[in-house]
NUVEXKE-839987 format. One record per atom (N, C-alpha, C): chain; atom name; x, y, z. Coordinates in steps of 0.02 Angstrom, whole numbers, plus 32768, in hexadecimal, padded with zeros to 4 digits. Example, Ala and Ser with C-alpha at 12.3 -4.5 7.8 and 13.67 -1.06 7.14 Angstrom:
# residues 2
+--------+-------+------+------+------+
: chaine : atome :   xx :   yy :   zz :
+--------+-------+------+------+------+
:      A :     N : 8294 : 7EE4 : 8186 :
:      A :    CA : 8267 : 7F1F : 8186 :
:      A :     C : 8294 : 7F5B : 8186 :
:      A :     N : 8282 : 7F90 : 8162 :
:      A :    CA : 82AC : 7FCB : 8165 :
:      A :     C : 8285 : 8002 : 818A :
+--------+-------+------+------+------+
//
This chain:
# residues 119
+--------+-------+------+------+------+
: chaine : atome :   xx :   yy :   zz :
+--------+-------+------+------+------+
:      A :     N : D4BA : 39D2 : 8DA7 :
:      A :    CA : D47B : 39EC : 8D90 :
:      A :     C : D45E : 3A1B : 8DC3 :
:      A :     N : D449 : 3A4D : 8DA4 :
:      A :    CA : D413 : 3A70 : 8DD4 :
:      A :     C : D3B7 : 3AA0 : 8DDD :
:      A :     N : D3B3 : 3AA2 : 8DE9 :
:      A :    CA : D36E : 3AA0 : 8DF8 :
:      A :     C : D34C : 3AEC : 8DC9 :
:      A :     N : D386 : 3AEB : 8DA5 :
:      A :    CA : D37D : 3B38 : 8D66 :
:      A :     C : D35D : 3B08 : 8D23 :
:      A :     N : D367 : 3AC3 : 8D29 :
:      A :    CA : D35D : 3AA6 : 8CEC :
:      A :     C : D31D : 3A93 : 8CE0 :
:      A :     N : D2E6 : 3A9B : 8C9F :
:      A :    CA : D2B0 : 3A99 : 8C99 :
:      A :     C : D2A1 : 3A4B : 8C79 :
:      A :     N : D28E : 3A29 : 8C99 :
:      A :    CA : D282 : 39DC : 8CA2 :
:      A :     C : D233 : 39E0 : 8C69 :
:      A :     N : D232 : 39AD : 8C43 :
:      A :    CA : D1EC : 399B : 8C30 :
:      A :     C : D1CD : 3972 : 8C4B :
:      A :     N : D18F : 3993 : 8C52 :
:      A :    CA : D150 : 3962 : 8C70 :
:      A :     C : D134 : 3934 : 8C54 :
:      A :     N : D120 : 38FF : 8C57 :
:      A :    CA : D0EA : 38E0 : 8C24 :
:      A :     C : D0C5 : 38AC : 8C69 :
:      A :     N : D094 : 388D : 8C29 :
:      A :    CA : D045 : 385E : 8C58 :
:      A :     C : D05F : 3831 : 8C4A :
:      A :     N : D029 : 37F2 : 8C6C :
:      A :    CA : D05D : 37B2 : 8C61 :
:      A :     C : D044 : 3780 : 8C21 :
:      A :     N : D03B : 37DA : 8BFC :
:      A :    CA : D058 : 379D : 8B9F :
:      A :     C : D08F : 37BD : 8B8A :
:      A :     N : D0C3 : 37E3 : 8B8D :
:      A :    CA : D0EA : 37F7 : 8B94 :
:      A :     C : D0DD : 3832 : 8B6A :
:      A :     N : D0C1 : 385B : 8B68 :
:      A :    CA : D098 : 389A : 8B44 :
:      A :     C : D0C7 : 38EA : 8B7C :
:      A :     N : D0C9 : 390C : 8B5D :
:      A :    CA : D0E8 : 3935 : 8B71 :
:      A :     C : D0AB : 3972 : 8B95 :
:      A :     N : D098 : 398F : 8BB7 :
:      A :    CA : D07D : 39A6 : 8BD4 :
:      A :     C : D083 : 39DC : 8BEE :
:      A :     N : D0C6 : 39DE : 8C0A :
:      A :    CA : D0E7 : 3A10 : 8C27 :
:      A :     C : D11C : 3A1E : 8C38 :
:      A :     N : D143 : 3A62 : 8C5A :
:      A :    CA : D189 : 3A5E : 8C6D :
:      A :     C : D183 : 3A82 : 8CB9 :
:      A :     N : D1C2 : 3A71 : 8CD8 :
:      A :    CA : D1C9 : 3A90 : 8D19 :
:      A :     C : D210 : 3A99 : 8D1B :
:      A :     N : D21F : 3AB9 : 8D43 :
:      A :    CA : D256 : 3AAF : 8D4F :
:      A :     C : D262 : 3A88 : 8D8A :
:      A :     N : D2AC : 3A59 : 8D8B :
:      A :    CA : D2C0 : 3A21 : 8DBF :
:      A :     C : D2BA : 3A34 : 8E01 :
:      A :     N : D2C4 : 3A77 : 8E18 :
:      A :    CA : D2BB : 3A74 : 8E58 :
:      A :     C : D26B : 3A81 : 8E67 :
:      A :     N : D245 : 3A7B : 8E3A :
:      A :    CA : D1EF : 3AA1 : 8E41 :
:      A :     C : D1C2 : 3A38 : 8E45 :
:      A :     N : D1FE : 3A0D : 8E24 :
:      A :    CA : D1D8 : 39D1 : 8E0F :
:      A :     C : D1BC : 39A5 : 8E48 :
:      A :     N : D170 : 399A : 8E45 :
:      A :    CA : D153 : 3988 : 8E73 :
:      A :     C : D172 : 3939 : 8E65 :
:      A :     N : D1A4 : 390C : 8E7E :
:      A :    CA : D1AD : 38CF : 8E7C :
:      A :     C : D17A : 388B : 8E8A :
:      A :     N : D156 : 38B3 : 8EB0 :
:      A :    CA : D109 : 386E : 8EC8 :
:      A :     C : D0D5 : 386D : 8E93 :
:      A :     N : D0D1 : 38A6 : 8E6B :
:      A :    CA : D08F : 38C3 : 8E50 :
:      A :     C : D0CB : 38B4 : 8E00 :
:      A :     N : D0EC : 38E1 : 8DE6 :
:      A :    CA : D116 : 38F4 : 8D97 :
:      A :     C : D122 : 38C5 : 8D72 :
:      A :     N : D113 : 38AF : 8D3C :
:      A :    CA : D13E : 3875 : 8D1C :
:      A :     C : D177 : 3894 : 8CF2 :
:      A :     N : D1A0 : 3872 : 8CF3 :
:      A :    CA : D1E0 : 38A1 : 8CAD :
:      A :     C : D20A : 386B : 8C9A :
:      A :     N : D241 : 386B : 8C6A :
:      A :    CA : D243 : 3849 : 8C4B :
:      A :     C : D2A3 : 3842 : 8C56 :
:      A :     N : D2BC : 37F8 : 8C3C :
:      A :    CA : D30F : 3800 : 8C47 :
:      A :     C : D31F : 37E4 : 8C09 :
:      A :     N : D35D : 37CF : 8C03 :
:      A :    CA : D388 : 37AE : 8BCE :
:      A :     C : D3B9 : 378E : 8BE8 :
:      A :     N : D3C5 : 3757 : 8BE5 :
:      A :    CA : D3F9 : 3728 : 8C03 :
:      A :     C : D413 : 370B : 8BCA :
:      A :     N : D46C : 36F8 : 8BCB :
:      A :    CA : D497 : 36D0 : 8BAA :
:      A :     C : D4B9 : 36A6 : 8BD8 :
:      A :     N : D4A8 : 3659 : 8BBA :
:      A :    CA : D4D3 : 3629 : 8BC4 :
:      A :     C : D51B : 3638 : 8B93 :
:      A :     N : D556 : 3632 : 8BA1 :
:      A :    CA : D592 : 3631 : 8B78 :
:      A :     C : D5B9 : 360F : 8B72 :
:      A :     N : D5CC : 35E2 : 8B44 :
:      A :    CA : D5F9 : 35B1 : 8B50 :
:      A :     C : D620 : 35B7 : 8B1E :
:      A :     N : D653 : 3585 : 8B13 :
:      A :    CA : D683 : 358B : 8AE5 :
:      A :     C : D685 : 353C : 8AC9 :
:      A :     N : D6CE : 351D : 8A94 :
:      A :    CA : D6B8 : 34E7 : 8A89 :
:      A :     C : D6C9 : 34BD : 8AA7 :
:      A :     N : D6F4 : 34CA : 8ADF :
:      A :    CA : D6F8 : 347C : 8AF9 :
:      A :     C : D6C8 : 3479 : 8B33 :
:      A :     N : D69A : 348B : 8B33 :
:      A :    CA : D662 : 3494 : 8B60 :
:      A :     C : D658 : 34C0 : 8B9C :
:      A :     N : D687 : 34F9 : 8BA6 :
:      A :    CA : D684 : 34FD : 8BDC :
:      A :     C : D661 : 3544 : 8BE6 :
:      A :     N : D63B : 3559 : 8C19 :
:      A :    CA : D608 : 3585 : 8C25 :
:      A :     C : D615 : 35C2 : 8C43 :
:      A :     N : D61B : 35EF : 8C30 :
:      A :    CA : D61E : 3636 : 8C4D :
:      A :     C : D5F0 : 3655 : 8C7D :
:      A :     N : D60A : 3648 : 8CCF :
:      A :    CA : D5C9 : 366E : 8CFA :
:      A :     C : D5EF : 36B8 : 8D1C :
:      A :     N : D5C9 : 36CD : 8D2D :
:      A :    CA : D5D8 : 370F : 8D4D :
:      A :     C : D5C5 : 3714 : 8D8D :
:      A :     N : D5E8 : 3728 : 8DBD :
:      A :    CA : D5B9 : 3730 : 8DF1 :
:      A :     C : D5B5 : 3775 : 8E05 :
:      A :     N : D575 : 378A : 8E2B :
:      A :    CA : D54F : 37C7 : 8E36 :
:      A :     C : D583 : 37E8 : 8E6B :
:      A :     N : D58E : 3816 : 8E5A :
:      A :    CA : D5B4 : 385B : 8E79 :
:      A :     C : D584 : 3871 : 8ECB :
:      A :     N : D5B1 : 387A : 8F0D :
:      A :    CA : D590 : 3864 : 8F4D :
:      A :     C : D55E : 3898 : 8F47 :
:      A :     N : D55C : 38D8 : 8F2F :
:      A :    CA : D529 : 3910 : 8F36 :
:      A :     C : D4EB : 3900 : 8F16 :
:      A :     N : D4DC : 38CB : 8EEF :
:      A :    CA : D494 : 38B9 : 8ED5 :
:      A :     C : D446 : 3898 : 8F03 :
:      A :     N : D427 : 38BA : 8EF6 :
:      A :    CA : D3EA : 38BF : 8F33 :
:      A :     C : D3D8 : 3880 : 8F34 :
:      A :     N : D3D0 : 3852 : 8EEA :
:      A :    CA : D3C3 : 3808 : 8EE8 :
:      A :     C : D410 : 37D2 : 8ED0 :
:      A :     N : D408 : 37A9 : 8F0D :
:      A :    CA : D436 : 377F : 8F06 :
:      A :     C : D471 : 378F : 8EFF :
:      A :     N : D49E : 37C0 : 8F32 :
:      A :    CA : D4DC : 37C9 : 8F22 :
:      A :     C : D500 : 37B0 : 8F29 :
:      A :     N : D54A : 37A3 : 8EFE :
:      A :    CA : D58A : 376B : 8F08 :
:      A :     C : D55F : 372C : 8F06 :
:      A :     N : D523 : 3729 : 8ED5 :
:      A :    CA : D517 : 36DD : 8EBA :
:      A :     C : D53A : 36E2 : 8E6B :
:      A :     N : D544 : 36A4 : 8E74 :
:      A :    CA : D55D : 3697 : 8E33 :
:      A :     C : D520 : 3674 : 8DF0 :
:      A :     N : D525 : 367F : 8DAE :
:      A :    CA : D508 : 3684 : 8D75 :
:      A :     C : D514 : 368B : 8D55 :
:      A :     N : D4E0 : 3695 : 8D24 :
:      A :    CA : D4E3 : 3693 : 8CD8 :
:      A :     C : D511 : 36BA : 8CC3 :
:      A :     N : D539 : 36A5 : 8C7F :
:      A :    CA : D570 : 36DD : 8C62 :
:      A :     C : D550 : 371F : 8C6A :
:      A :     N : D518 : 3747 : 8C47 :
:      A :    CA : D501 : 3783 : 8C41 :
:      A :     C : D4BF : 3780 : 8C50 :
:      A :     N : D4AB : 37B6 : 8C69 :
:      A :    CA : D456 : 37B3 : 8C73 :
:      A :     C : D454 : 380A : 8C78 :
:      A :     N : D410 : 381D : 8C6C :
:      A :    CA : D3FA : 385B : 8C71 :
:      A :     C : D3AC : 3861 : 8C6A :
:      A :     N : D3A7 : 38AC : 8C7D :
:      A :    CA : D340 : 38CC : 8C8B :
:      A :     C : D353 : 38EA : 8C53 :
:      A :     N : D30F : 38E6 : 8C24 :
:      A :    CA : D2FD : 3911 : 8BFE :
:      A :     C : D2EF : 395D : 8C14 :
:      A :     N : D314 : 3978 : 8BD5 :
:      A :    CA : D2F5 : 39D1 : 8BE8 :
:      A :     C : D2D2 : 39DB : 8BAB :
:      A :     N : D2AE : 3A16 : 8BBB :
:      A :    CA : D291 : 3A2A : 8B8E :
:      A :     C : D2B6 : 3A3D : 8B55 :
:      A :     N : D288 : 3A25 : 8B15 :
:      A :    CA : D2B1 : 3A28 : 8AD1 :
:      A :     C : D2D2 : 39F5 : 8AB8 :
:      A :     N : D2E4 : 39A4 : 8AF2 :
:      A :    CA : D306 : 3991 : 8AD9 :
:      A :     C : D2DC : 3945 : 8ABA :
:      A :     N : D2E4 : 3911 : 8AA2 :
:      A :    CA : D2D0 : 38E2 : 8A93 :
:      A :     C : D300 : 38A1 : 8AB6 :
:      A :     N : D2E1 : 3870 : 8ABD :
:      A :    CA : D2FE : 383C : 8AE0 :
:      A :     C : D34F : 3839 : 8AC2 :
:      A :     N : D350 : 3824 : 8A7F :
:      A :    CA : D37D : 3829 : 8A5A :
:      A :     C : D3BF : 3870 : 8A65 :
:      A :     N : D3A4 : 388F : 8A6B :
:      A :    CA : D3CE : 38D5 : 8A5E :
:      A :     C : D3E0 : 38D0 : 8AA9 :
:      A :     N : D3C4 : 38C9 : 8ADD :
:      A :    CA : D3DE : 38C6 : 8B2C :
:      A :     C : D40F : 388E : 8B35 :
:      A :     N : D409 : 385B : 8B08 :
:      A :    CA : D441 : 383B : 8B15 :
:      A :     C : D476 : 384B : 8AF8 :
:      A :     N : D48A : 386D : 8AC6 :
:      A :    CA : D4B0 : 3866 : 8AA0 :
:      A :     C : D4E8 : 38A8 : 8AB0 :
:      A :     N : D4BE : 38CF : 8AE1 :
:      A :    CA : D4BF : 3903 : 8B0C :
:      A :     C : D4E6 : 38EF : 8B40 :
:      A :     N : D4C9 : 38AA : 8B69 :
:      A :    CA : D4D9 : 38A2 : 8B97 :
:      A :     C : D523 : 3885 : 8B99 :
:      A :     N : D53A : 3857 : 8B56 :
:      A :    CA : D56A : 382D : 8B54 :
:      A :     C : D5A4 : 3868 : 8B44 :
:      A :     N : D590 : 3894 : 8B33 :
:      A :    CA : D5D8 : 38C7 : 8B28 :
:      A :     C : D5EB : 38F2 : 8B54 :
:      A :     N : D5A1 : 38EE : 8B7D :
:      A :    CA : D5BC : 3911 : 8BCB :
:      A :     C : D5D1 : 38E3 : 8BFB :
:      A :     N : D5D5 : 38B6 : 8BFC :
:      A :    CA : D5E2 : 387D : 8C36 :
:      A :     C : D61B : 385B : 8C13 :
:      A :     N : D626 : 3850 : 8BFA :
:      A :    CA : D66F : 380F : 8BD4 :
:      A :     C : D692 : 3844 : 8B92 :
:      A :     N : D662 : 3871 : 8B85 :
:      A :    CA : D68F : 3893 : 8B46 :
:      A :     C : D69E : 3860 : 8B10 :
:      A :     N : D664 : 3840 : 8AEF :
:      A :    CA : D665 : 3823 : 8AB7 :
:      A :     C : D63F : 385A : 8A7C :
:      A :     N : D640 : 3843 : 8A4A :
:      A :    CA : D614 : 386A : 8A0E :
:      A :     C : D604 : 3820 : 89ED :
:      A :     N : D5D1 : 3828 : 89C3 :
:      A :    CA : D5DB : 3803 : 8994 :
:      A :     C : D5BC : 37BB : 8996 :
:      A :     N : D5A9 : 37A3 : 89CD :
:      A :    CA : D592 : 3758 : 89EE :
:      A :     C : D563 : 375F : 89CF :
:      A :     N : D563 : 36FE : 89B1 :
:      A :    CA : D51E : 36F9 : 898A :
:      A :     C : D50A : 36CE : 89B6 :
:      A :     N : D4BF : 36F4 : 89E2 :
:      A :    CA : D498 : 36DE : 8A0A :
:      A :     C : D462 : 36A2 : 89E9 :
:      A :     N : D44F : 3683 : 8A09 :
:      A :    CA : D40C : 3645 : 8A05 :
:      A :     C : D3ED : 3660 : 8A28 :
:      A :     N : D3A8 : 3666 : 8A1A :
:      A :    CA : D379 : 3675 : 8A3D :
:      A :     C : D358 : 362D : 8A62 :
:      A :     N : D35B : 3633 : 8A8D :
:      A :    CA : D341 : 35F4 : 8ABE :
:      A :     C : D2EA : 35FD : 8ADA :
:      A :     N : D2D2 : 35DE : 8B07 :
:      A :    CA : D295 : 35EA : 8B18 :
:      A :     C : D285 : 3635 : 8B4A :
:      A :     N : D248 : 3642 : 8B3B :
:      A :    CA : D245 : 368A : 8B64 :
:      A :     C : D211 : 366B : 8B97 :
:      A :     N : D219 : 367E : 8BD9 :
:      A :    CA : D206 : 364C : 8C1A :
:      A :     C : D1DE : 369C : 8C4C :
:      A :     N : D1AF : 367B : 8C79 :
:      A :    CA : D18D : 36B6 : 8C9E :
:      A :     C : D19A : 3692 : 8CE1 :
:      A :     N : D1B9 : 36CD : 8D16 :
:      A :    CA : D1D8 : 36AB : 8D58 :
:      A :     C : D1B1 : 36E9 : 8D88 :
:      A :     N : D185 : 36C8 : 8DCA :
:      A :    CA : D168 : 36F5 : 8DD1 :
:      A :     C : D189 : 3702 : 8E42 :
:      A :     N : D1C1 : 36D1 : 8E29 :
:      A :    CA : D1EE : 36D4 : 8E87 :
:      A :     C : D237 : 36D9 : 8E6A :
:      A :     N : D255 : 3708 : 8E76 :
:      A :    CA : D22E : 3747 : 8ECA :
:      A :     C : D20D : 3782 : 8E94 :
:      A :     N : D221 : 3777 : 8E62 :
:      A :    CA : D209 : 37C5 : 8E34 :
:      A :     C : D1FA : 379C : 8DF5 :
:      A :     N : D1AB : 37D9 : 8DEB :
:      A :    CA : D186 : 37B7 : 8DBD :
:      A :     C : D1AE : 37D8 : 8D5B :
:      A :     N : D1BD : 3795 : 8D37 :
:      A :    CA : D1EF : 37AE : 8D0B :
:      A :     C : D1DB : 3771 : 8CD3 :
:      A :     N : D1EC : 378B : 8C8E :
:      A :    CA : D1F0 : 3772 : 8C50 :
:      A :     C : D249 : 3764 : 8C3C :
:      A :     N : D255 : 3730 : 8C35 :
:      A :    CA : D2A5 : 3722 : 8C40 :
:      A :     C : D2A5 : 3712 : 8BF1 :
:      A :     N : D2CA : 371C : 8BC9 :
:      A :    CA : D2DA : 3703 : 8B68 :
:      A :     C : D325 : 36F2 : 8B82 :
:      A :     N : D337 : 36AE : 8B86 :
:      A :    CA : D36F : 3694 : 8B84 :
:      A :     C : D3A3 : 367C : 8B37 :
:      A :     N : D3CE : 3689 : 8B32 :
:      A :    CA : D3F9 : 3691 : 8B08 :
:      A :     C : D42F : 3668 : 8B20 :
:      A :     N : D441 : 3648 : 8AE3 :
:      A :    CA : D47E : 360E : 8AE7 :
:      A :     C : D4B1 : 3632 : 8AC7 :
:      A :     N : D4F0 : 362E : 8AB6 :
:      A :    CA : D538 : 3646 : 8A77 :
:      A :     C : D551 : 3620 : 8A83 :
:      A :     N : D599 : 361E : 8A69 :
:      A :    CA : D5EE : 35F9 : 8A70 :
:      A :     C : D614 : 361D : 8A4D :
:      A :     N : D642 : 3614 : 8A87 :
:      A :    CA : D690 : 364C : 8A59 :
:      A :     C : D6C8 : 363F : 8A74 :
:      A :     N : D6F6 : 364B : 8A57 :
:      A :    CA : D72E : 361D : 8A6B :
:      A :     C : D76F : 365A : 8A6C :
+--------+-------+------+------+------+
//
């Protein structure tokens, strides 16, 4: 990712407000928004990924199958669905929408978590 990409802003009802771009985003002050997938398959077992060493937060930690920032234009929904074909190269996953959670350490953020299975 880089700092060309225009991130949405929102307040903390999750209202859209504004855009910046990623390298302009005030992290103490901005709220913005992600999309996370849990992935599993059926005999239970869980798909994590871990973060590539060049990432500013938490690099070479390991996580969630897919996660991503909203850009402008996109909807929680559409960023994930975005995200799973850029990261694993799936199409097609029928997502659950899980709870949408507000996390305000280390960066203030609206998280919509998403469950699937695929085998």
């Amino acid at each position: 990712m880089t700092g060309r990409q225009k991130i949405l802003v929102v307040n903390e009802k999750d209202e859209v407000i504004g855009e910046k771009y990623r390298r302009d985003m005030d992290y103490d002050q901005d709220i913005f928004r992600s999309s996370v997938l849990w992935l599993t398959n059926s005999s239970g077992e869980v798909l994590l990924a871990k973060r590539v060493m060049t990432k500013k937060k938490d690099p070479g930690k390991w996580g969630p199958s897919v996660a991503g920032t909203l850009e402008v234009g996109e909807t929680y929904d559409s960023n994930m669905v975005k995200e799973i074909q850029e990261e694993i190269g799936l199409g097609g996953v029928k997502l659950i929408a899980g709870s949408k959670i507000f996390e305000d350490v280390p960066r203030k953020h609206f998280i919509q978590w998403y469950t699937a299975s695929v085998d």
